[in-house]
N, C-alpha and C positions, 0 to 999 in steps of 0.2 A: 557304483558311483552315481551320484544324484544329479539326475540330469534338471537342465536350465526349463523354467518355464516359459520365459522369452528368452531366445536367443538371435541377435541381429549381427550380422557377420555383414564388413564393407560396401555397406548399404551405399547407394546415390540415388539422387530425386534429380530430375530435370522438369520444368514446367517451358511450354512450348509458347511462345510466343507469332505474331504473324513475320517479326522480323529474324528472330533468334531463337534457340533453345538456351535455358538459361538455367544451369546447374543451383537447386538450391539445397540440397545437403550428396555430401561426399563423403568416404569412406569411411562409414559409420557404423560401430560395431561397440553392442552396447550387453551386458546377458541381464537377465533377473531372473532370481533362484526359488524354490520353490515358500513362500511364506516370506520373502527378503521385498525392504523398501530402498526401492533405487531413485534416487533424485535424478533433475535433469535438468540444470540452471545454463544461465547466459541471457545475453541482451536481445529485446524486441527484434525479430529478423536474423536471428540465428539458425533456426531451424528447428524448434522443440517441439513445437507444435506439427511443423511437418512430418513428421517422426511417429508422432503422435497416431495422425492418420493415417500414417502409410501401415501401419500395425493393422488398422482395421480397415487397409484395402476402402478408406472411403476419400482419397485422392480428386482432383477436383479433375473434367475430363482433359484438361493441359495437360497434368502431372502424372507421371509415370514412372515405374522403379528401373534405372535403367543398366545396374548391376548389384549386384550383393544377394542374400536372401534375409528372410524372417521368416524363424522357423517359434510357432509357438505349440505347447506341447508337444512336440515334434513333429508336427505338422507342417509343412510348406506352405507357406500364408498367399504363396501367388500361384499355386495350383490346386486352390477349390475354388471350387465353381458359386456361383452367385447363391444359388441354394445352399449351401452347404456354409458358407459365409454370414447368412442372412439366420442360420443355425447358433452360430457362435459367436455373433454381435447380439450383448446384452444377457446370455446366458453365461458365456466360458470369458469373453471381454466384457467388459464394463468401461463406461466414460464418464467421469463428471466433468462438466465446463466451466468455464470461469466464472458465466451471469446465469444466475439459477432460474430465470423467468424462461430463457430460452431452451429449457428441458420439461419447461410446466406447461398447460394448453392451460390458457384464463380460463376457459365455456365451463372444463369440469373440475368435479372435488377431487382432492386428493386422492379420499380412497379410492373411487376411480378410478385413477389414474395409478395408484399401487396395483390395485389388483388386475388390469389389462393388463403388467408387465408377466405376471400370470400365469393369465389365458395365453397370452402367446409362447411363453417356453415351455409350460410343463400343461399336462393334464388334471387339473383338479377340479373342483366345485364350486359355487359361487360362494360358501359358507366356508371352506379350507381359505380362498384367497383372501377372503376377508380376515380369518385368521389372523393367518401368517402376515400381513398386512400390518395390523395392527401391531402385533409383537415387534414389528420392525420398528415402524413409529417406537412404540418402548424405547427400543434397543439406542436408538438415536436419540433417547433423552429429550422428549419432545413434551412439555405439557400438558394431562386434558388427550390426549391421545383419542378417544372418541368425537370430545369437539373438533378437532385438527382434521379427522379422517371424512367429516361434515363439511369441512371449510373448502370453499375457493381459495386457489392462489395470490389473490391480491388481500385477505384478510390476516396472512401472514405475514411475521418481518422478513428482513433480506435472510436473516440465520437461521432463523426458521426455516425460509423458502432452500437453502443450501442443504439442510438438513434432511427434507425431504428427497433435494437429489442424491443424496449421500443414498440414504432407505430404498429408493426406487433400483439406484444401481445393484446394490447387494441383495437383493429378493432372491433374486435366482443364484444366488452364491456361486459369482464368478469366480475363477483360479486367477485374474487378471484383473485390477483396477485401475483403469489411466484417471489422474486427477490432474487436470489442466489449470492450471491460477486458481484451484476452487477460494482461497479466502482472500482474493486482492480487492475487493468490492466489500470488506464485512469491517467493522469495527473491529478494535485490538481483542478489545476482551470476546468478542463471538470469534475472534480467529482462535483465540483459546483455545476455546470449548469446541472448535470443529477439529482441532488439530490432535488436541485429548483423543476426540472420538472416533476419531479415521485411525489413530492407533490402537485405541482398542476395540474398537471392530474388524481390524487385520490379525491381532492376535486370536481373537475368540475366531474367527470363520477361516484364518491359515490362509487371507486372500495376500496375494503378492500385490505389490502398487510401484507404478511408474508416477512418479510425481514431480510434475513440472513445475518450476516457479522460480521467479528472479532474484528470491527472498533464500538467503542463504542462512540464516537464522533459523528459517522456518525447515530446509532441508537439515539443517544439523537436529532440531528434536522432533523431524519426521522418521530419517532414513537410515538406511545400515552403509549402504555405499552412496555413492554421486560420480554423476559424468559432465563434465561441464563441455560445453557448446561455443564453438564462437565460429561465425560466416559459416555455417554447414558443416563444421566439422567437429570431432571430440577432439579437444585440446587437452584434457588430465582426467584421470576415472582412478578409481580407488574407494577404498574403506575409507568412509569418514572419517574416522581418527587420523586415518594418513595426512589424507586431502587438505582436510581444514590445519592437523598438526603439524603437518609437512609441505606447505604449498611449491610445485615442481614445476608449474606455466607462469611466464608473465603475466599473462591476462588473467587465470586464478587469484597470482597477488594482486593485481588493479581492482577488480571488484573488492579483494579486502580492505582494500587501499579507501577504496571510494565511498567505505559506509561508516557511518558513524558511529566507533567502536565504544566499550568502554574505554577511557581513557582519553581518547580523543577531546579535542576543547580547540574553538577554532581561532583561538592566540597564539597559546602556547604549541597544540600539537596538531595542526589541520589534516582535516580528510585531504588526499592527495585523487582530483578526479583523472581517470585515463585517458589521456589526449588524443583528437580527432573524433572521426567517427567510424562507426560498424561499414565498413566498405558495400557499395549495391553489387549486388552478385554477377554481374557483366564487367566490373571494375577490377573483381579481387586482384591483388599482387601476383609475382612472380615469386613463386618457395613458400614462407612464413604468411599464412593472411593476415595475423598480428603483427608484421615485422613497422608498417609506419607509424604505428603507436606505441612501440616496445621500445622502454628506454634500455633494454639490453643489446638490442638489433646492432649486429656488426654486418657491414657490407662486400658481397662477397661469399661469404658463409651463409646470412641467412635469408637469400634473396635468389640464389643460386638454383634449387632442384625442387620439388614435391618432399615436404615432411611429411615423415612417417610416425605415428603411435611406437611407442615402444617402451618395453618394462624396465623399470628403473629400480626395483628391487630384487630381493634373492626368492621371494613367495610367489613373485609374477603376477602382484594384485596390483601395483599402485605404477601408471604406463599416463605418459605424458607427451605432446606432439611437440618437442624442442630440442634444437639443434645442438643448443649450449647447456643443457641441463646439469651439464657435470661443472662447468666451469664458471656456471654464475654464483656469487657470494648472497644465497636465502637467504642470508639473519642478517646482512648490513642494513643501515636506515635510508630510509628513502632520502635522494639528495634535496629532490623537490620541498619537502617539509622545511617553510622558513615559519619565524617565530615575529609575532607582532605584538602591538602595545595594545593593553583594554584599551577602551573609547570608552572615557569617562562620561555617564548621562549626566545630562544637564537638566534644566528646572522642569518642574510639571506642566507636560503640554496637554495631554488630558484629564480628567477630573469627573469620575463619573460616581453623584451617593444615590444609593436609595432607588435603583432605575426599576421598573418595572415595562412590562409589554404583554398585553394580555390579548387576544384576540375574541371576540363575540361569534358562538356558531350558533345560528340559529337552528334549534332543535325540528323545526318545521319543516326546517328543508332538505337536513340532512339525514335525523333522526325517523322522522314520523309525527313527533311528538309538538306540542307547545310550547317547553320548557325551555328557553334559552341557557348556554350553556357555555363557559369560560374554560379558554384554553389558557394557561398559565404558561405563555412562553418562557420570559425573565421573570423571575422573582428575586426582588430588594438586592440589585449588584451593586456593588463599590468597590473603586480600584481605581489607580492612577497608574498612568503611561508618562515617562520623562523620556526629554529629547535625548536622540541616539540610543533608546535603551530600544531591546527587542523582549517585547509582551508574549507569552505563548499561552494560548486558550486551549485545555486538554480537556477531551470527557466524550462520550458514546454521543452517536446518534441521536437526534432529538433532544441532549442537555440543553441546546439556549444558544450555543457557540454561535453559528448563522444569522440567526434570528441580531443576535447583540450587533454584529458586523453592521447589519440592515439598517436598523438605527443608527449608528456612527456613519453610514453613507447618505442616509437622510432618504434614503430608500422604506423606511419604515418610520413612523414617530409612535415616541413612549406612552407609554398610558400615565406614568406617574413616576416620580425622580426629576434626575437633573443630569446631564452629560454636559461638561464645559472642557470648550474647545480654544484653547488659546484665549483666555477670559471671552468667549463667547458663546451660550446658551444654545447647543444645539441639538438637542433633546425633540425637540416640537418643532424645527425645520422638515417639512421635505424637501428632495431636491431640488422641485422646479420652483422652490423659495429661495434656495441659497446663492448667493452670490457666483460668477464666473471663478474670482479668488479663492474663494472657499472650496469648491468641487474640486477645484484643480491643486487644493493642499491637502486634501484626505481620497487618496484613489485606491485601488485595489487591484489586487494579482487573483485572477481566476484561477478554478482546480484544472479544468479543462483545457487547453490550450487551443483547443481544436474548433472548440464553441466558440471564441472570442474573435475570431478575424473574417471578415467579410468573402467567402471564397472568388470576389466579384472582381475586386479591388489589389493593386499590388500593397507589399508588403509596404514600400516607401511611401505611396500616397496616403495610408491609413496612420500612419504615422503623424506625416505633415496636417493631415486633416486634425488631429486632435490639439495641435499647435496653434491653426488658424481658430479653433474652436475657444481654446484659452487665451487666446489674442497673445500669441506668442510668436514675435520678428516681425517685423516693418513691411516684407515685401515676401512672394515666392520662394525667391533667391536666395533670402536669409533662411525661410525656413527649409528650405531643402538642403543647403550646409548645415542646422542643428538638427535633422534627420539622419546626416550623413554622419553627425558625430558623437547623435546615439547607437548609432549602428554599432561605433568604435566601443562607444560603453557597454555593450552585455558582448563582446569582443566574435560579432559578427563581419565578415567582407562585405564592402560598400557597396559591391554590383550585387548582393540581394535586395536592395533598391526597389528593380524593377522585377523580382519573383514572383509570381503568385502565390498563398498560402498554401496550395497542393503540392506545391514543388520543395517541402520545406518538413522535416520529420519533428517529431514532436518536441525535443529537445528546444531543436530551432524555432519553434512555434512559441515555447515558453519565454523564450530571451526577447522575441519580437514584441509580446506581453508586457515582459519586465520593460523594455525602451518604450514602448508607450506609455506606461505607470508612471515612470521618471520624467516623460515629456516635459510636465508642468511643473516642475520642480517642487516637488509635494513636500510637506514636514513630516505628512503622516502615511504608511502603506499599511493597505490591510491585505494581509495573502491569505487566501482562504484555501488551505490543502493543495498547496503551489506544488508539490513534487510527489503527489499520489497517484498520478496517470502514465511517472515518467520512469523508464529505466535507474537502477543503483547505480549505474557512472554517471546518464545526466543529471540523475539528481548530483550528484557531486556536485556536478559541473555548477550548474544553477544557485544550489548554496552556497558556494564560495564568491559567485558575480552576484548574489546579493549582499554576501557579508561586505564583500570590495567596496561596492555605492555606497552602503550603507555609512560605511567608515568616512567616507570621500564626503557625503553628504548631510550626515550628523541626521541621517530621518528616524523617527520612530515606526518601528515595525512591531504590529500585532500579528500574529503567526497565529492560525487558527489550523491545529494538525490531531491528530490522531495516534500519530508516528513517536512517540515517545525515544526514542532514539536521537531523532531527529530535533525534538524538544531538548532535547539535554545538552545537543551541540551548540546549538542558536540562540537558545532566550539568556537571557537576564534574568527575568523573573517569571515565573507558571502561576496561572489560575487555572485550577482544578475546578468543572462547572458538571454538575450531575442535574437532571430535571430543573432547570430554568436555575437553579443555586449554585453560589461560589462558595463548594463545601472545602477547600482548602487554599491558600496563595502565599507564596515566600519566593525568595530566591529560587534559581535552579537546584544551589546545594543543598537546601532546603529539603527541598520536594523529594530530592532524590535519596535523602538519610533520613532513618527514621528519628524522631517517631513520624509516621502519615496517620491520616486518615484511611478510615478502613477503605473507601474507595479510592483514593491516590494506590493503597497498599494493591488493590486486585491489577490496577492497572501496569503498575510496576513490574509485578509476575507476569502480564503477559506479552509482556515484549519478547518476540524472539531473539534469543543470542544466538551472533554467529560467532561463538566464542568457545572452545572446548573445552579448557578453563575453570570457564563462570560457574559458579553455583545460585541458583536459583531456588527460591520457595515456591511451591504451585498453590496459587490458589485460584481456583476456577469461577468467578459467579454464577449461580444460578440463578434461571429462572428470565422473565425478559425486564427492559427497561418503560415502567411503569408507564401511562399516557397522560399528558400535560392537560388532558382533560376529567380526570379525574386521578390525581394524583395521591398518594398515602398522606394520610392523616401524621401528625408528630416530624419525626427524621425524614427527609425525601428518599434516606437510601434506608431505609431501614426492612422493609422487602427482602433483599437481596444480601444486607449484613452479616459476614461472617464471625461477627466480633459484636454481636449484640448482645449474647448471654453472659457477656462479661459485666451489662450495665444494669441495675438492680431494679426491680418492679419492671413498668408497664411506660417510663418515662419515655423512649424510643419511641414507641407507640403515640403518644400523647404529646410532647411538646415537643417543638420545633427547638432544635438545640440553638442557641446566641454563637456568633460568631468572637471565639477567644481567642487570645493572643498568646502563644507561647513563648517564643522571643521576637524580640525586634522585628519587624518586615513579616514573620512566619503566625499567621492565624489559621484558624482549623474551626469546623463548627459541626460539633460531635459533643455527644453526652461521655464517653468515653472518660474513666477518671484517671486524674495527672502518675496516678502507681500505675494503670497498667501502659498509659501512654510510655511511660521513662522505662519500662522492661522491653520496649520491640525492639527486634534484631534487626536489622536488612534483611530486604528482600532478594537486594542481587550481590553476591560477592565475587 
């Protein structure tokens, strides 16, 4: 019989406080098998990450294991000794962490920093490490491999820089990989390609992988099983196919509940987010830790004793922590799902032809050189925004998307174009030109939540301050009743008032955001990646108390996301932006049936489904996203095109393709001719 290579048996973690000891994972028993990819999902403060650590005995000096074992290779992981530990971190375990800077030292080069991983586990030469070094670079699909192993860490991208920790972990060909959020910080299409690559480098080196992430999409075409987490505990584990085909916890189906599926549309068939919040570990319930957010919770029953795991099939693979597992009706529809009317747009409130934004870097100062040098942020956009309609701006890193935001907040002014705003010319405003009216009718939702509030100040007064700012209510007294009745609007309790931001988790952080946005009763929001920091239930939560306002207040919303998913549930209408260009824009339906543009098409492939279902076409891009400082000659994506040898001569190359119209609303600006555009299949089915 083929024994586990992790094996975690009724694990608990207590971390010691000076008031309390404070249980943060409980009875947790988890195996992974030899060459087997085991997920390990749930919400921020669950415990996946403590899990994580407690594997590699690097516990913070609170935390301690205070029953169960982990036994890896059969090994007792809490009877070796520090040497013996210091042995098997990084040789026999491996970690990748979420922010890949924080496994790189800036001072040195890469190779460097490959070959000490090395010198310290194995005995070789300076000429083998470098080797074997470089072959990993290879293996990891890394460009230039030589220039790469020469480079510092900051001369690389974010994928780049992930990719190296990917290489750095597997040197020593661990039996063990933990991969903690490795792609929550990467573009769609580099989580691609990191996702391709973590697969097959566990096939080719037979390494096992523990893989954490809140992205269930991403565990379904990582993993062979999954255990999902909620308040410190395993609440459902099984084989994939089970898990996602069969879901047997409440909180399993909330999370599918709460993301935006295929099918989903947030009129007719809304995400449904999971009510309340992830309980603080001194709080949890009595019985069920799910039971005050479980719309199945019977009183009595599941409030009663300590839930136990336990196998719910005849293979004793697929084991679930609930009380009613037998007696709840899986395939009924959620009651919550009500159905609403589109919000018909209204006329054109912005108008923007011909924009451009070009930045001057002086070669002198950054270069060495004399030769001034032109960053091409925007190149030639046009596109309209009508009231109540919701804009969504998709494309990698460095397309433009930001940079365009910057100028519609008058935070940046255009080099050349026109952006009219409500018949007003604000292209060549900056802010501290634009009227009090005007700032307070074009505001913005940060990605960050956490960045955005004064840690100094309560939540109520930052509020009210932005009120008196827009000279909005007569007296104090007025404005702290319409503080108290935005509070009502992103559907917060009125005594967070007086909170401070610290007191307030990130969710809550975001809604505090969104009620300031609304303060001044804007026409126009721009959210720039509003739900990329936050848990899959809050983001729920948070896109449907936008869709609410939105509806309530007829405003135009520009969504500038990455999230493709998330794109499809919300917008109206996509602009597709690659290197400063709007290489496609139509409807959502549009966008999302072909024919595309070869870059809409990569991006589409790399949405994760968490769908078992779906069929997908893969297509990967290669290679990185060219620099707005010298950018390719002809097509902007031509580089990178997989669908280039279809177009005849050198024309890709040499001219810039004109933006055509295919039907109504849907243009595309691609050499790409109209035969082979009308034979694409979809990408997702």
């Amino acid at each position: 019989m083929v024994e586990p290579i992790l094996d975690i048996r009724n694990l608990s973690i207590s971390f010691s406080t000076r008031a309390v000891e404070i249980p943060a994972v409980m009875d947790f028993s988890c195996q992974v098998m030899p060459g087997e990819a085991m997920g390990l999902v749930g919400e921020s403060g669950c415990g996946k990450s403590t899990v994580a650590l407690a594997i590699l005995r690097d516990l913070a000096r609170i935390g301690r294991i205070t029953s169960g074992s982990i036994h890896f290779n059969g090994r007792d992981m809490a009877k070796l000794s520090e040497h013996e530990l210091r042995q098997i971190r990084g040789s026999e375990i491996a970690m990748v962490y979420q922010e890949p800077m924080a496994s790189l030292n800036p001072t040195m080069k890469i190779g460097q920093q490959l070959t000490e991983v090395l010198f310290i586990h194995e005995r070789v030469t300076k000429e083998q490490a470098y080797a074997r070094a470089l072959d990993m670079v290879k293996a990891v699909k890394l460009p230039d491999p030589e220039r790469i192993m020469g480079s510092y860490p900051h001369q690389l991208s974010g994928g780049q820089q992930q990719r190296i920790v990917i290489a750095m972990a597997l040197l020593a060909k661990p039996k063990l990989l933990i991969l903690d959020e490795p792609t929550t910080a990467l573009d769609v299409t580099v989580e691609a390609g990191i996702v391709e690559l973590v697969k097959e480098l566990g096939k080719e080196f037979g390494t096992s992988m523990l893989f954490i992430s809140h992205n269930l999409g991403l565990i379904l075409e990582t993993c062979d099983r999954v255990t999902v987490m909620y308040s410190g505990e395993a609440v459902e584990s099984g084989p994939i196919r089970d898990v996602f085909g069969s879901v047997r916890h409440p909180y399993t189906q909330g999370l599918f509940r709460s993301m935006p599926l295929l099918g989903t549309n947030r009129n007719s068939r809304p995400i449904i987010p999971i009510p309340g919040q992830l309980p603080l570990p001194h709080e949890r319930p009595k019985g069920c830790h799910f039971g005050p957010r479980c719309s199945h919770f019977v009183d009595g029953v599941c409030n009663v004793s300590t839930v136990a795991m336990r196998s719910i099939d005849e293979a004793n693979t697929h084991h679930s922590r609930c009380m009613r597992v037998e007696e709840i009706d899986w395939h009924a529809p959620p009651e919550a799902a009500t159905q609403t009317e589109a919000t018909g747009a209204g006329p054109v409130l912005l108008n923007v032809k011909g924009l451009k934004k070009y930045y001057k870097a002086a070669a002198s100062e950054f270069f060495g050189g004399r030769e001034a040098r032109t960053v091409k942020a925007v190149e030639e956009v046009s596109f309209t925004a009508r009231e109540a309609e919701t804009l969504a701006i998709v494309g990698e890193s460095g397309c433009g998307k930001s940079t365009l935001a910057k100028v519609l907040l008058g935070l940046e002014t255009a080099t050349d174009g026109t952006a009219r705003y409500d018949d007003t010319d604000i292209q060549s405003d900056p802010i501290e030109r634009r009227d009090t009216k005007l700032i307070a009718s074009i505001q913005m939702i940060f990605q960050n939540p956490f960045d955005t509030l004064n840690p100094s100040y309560s939540v109520g007064s930052q509020i009210i301050r932005t009120l008196e700012r827009f000279g909005i209510g007569a007296s104090r007294e007025e404005r702290s009743e319409m503080m108290l009745n935005l509070l009502d609007l992103v559907k917060l309790p009125r005594a967070f008032a007086t909170r401070m931001p610290r007191q307030l988790s990130g969710g809550q952080k975001q809604r505090i955001g969104v009620a300031r946005a609304f303060a001044g009763h804007p026409r126009m929001i721009i959210a720039d990646e509003p739900m990329s920091a936050l848990d899959v239930s809050v983001q729920a939560a948070i896109t449907e108390l936008l869709t609410t306002i939105q509806r309530q207040s007829r405003t135009t919303m520009v969504l500038i996301s990455h999230d493709l998913s998330l794109v499809r549930y919300m917008a109206d209408r996509i602009i597709v932006m690659y290197l400063g260009h709007i290489v496609e824009q139509g409807t959502a339906e549009q966008i999302f049936a072909p024919p595309y543009h070869p870059y809409t098409e990569a991006l589409l492939s790399a949405i994760p489904l968490a769908n078992s279902l779906a069929k997908k076409r893969k297509i990967v891009l290669e290679g990185e996203i060219p620099s707005a400082l010298s950018p390719p000659s002809g097509c902007p994506f031509q580089t990178r095109c997989h669908m280039k040898s279809k177009v005849s001569g050198s024309l890709c190359e040499q001219v810039v393709p004109p933006m055509r119209e295919l039907k109504e609303g849907h243009a595309m600006k691609c050499h790409l001719p109209t035969e082979i555009l009308d034979q694409m299949t979809p990408v997702i089915s």
